[in-house]
C-alpha positions as CSV (number, residue, x, y, z in Angstrom):
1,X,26.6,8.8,0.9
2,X,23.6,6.2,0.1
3,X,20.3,6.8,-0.3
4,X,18.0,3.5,0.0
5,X,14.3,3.2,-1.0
6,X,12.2,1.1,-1.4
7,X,8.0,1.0,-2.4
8,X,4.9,-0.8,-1.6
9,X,1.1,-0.5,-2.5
10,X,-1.6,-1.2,0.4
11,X,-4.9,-0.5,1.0
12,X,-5.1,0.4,4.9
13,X,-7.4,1.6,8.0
14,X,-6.2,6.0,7.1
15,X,-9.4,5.5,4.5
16,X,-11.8,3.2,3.9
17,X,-11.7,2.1,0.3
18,X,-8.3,3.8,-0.4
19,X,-5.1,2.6,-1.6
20,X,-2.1,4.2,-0.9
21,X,1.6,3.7,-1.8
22,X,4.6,4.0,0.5
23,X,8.3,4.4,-0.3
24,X,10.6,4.1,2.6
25,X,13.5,6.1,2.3
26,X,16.9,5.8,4.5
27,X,19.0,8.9,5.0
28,X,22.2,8.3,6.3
29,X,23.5,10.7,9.0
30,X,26.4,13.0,6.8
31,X,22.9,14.6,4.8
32,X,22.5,18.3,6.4
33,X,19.0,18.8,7.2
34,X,19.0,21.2,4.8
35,X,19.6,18.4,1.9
36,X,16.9,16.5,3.3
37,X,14.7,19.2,3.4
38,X,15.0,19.8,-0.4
39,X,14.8,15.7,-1.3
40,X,12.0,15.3,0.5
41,X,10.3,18.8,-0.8
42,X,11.4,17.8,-4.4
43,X,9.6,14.5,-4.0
44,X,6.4,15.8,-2.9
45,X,6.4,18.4,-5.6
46,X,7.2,16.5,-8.3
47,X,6.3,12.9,-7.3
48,X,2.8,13.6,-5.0
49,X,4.4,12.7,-2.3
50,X,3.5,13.2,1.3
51,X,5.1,12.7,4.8
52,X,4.3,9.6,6.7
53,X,6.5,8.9,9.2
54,X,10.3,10.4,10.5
55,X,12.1,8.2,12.8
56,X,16.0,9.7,13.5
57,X,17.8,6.8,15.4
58,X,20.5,6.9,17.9
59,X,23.2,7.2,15.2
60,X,21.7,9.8,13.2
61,X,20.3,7.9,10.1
62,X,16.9,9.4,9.3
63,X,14.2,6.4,8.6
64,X,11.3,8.4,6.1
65,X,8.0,7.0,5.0
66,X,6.4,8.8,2.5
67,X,2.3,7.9,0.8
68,X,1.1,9.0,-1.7
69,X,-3.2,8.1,-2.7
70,X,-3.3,5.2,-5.3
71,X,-6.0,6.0,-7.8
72,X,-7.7,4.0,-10.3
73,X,-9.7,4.9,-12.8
74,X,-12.9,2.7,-12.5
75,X,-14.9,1.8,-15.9
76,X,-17.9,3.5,-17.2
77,X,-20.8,1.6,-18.6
């Protein structure tokens, strides 16, 4: 059992002006949905996490986006 990830930063058209950060995450198909409940719950708990995108293919590997809001701190004069 493998878990995969990977992350990228992009500013896109869900905001104008805001930056957001995905992770992709692969589940493979042996993780009960029960496991994958509490991975992604524990993510968006303790990373700030939230739910893109679930795609299940035909073999049962769960493809998971998950964004979280990029901010920056912008200077004070």
């Amino acid at each position: 059992m493998t878990l995969s990830t990977s992350t990228r930063a992009t500013t896109g058209p869900l905001g104008r002006g805001v930056e957001w950060e995905f992770e992709r995450l692969v589940l493979p198909r042996d993780f009960s949905r029960s496991v994958v409940t509490r991975l992604l719950v524990d993510r968006a708990e303790h990373g700030g996490w939230e739910l893109d995108r679930v795609r299940i293919s035909p073999d049962g590997t769960r493809r998971v986006v998950l964004r979280r809001r990029i901010i920056r701190q912008s200077r004070s004069a």
